[in-house]
Structure formats: structure tokens, C-alpha cells
Backbone as JSON Lines, residues from 0, in Angstrom:
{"i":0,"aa":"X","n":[12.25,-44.8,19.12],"ca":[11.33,-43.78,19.55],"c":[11.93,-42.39,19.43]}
{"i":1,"aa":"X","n":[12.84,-42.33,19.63],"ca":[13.66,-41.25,19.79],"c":[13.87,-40.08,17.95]}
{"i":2,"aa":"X","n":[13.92,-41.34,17.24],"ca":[13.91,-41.29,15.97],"c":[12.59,-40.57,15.76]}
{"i":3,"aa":"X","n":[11.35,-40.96,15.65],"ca":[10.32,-40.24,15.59],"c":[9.94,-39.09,16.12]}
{"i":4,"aa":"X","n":[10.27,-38.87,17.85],"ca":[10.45,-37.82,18.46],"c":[11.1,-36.82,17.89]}
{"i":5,"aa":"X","n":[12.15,-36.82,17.34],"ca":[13.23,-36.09,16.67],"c":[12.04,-35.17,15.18]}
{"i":6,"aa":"X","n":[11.6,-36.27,14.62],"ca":[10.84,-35.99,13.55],"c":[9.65,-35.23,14.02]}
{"i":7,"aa":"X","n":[8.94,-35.73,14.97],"ca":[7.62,-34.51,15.48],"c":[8.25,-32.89,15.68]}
{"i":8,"aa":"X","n":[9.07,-33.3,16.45],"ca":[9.83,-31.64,16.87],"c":[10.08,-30.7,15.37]}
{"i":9,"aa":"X","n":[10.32,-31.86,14.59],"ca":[11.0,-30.88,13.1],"c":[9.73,-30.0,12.3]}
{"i":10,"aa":"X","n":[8.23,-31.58,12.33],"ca":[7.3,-30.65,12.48],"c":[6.87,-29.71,12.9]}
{"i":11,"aa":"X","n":[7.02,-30.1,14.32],"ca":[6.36,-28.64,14.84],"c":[7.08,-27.36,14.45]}
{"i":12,"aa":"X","n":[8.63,-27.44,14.34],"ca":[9.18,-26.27,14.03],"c":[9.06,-25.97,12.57]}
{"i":13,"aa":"X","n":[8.74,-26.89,11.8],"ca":[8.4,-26.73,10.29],"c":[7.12,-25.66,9.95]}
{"i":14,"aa":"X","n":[6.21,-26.55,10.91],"ca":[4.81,-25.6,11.05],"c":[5.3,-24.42,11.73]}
{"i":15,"aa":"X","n":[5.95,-24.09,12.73],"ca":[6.28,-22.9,13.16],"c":[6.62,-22.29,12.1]}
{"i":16,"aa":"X","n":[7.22,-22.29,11.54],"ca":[8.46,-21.33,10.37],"c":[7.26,-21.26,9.09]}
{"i":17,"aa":"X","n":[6.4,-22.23,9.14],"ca":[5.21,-21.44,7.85],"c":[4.61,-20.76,8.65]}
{"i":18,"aa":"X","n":[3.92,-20.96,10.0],"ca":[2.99,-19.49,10.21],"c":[3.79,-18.7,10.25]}
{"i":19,"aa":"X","n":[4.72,-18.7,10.38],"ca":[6.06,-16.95,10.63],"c":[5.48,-16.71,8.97]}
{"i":20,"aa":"X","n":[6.6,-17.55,8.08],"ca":[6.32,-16.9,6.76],"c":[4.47,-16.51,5.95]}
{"i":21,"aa":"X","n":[3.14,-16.98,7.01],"ca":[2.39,-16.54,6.48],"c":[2.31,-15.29,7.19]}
{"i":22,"aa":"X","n":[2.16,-14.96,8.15],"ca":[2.17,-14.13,8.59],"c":[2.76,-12.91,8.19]}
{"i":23,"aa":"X","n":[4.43,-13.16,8.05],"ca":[4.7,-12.28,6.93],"c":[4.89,-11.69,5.86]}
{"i":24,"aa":"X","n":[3.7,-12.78,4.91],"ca":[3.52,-12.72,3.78],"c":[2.56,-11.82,3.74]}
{"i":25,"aa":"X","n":[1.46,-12.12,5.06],"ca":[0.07,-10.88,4.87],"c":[0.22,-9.85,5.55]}
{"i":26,"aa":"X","n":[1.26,-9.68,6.5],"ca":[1.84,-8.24,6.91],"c":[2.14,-7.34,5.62]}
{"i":27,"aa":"X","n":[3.28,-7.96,4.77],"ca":[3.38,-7.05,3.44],"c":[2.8,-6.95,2.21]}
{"i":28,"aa":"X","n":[1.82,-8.33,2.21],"ca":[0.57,-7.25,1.33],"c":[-0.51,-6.24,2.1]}
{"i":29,"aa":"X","n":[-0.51,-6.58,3.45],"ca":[-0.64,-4.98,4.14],"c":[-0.44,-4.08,3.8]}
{"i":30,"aa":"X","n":[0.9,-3.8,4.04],"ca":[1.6,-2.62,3.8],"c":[1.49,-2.23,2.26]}
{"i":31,"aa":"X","n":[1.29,-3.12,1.22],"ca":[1.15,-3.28,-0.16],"c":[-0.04,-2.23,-0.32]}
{"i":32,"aa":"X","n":[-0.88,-2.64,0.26],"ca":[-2.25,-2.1,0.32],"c":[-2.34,-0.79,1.12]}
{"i":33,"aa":"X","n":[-2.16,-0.48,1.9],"ca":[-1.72,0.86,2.41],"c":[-1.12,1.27,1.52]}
{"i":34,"aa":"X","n":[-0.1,1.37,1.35],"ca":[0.82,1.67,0.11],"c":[-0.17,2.48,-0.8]}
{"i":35,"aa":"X","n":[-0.61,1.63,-1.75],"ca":[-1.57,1.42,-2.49],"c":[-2.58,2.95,-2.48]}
{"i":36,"aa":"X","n":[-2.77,2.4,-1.14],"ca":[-4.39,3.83,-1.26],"c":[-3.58,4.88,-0.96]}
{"i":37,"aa":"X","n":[-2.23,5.48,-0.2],"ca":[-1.68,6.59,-0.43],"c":[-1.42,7.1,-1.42]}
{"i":38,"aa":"X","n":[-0.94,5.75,-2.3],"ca":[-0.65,6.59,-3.75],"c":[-1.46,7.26,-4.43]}
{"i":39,"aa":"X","n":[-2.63,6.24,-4.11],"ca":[-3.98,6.6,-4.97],"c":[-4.54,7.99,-4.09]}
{"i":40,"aa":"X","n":[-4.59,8.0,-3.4],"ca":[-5.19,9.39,-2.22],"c":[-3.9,10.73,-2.82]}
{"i":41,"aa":"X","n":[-2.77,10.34,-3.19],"ca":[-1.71,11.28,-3.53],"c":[-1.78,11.63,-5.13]}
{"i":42,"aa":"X","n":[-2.27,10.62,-6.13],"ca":[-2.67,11.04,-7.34],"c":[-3.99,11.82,-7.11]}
{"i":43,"aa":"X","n":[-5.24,11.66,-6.73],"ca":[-5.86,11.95,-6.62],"c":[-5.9,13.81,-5.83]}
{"i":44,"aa":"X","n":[-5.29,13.9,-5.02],"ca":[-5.08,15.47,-4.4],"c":[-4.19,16.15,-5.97]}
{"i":45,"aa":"X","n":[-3.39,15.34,-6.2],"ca":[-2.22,16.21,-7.53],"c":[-3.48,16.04,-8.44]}
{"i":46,"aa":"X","n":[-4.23,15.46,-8.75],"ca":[-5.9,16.27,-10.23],"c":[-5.98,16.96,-9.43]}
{"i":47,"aa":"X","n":[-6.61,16.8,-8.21],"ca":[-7.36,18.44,-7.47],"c":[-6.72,19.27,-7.82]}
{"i":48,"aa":"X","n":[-5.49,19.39,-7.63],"ca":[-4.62,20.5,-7.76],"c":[-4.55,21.25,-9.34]}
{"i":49,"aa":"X","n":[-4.26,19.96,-9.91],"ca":[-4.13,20.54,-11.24],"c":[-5.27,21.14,-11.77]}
{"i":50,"aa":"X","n":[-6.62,20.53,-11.69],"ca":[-7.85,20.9,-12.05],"c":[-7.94,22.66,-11.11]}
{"i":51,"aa":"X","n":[-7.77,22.69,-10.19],"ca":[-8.07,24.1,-9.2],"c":[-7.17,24.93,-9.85]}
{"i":52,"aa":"X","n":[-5.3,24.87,-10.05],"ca":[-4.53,25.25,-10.96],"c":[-5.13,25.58,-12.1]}
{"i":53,"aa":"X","n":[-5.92,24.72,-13.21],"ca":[-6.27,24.8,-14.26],"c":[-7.3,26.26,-14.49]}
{"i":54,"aa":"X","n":[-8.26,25.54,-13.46],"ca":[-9.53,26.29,-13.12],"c":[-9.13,28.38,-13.12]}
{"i":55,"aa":"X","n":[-8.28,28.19,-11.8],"ca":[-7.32,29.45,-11.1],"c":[-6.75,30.59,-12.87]}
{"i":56,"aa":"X","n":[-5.74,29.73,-13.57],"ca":[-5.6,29.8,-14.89],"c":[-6.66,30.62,-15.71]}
{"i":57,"aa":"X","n":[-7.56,30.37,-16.19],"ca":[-8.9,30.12,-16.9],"c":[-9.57,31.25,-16.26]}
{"i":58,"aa":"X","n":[-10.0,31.51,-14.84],"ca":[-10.34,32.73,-14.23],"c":[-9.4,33.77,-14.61]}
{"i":59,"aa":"X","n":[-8.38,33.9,-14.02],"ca":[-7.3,35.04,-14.45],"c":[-7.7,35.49,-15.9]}
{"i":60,"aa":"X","n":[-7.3,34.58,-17.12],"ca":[-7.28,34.86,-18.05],"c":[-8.78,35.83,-18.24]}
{"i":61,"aa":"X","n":[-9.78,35.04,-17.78],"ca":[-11.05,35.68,-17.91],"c":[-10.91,37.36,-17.8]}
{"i":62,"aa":"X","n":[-10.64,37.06,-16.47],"ca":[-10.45,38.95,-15.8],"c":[-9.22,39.43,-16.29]}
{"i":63,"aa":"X","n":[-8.17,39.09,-16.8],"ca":[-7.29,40.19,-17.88],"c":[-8.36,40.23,-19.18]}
{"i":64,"aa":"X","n":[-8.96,39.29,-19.73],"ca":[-9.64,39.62,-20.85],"c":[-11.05,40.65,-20.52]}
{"i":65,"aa":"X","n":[-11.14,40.33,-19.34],"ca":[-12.71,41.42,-18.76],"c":[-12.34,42.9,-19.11]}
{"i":66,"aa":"X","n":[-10.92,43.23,-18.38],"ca":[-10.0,44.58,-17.99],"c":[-9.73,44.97,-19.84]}
């Protein structure tokens, strides 16, 4: 009996140690994903920029060519 007992416990700690590792498998595609949309939210402001830059550019030139 003891023998089997031994073996349930290994289960249970077996199953313990996969929900840990699922758990922290979907914690860091979390963070993956966060990740993710900052970058994309951080490319996205650097076009704004460049386009407003661009834009900014393109005006100037206008009004030295107006003058």
C-alpha cells in the first residue's frame, strides 16, 4: 500500500509542477503580448512623428518659398 501511496503523492506533485509550468507559460505570453502592443503603440507614435516632422518640413519650405 505504501508503494502506491508513494505513487499518488508523485502525482499529485507531478500535477502540481504542470499547473506551475502552465501558468507560467501564460503569464509570459502575457507579458509577450503586452510587449507586443507597446511596441506597436511605440512604432506607431515614431510615423506620427515622422509624418508631423515630414509635414512641419514641407510647411517651412512652403513659407521660405512664399518669402
Amino acid at each position: 500500500m505504501d508503494f502506491f501511496r508513494s505513487l499518488e503523492e508523485e502525482d499529485e506533485e507531478d500535477h502540481n509542477v504542470i499547473h506551475y509550468l502552465e501558468d507560467l507559460i501564460f503569464f509570459l505570453a502575457d507579458m509577450d503580448i503586452v510587449k507586443a502592443r507597446e511596441i506597436k503603440e511605440n512604432i506607431t507614435q515614431i510615423e506620427a512623428l515622422k509624418w508631423i516632422d515630414k509635414k512641419h518640413k514641407y510647411t517651412r519650405q512652403q513659407n521660405e518659398d512664399y518669402k
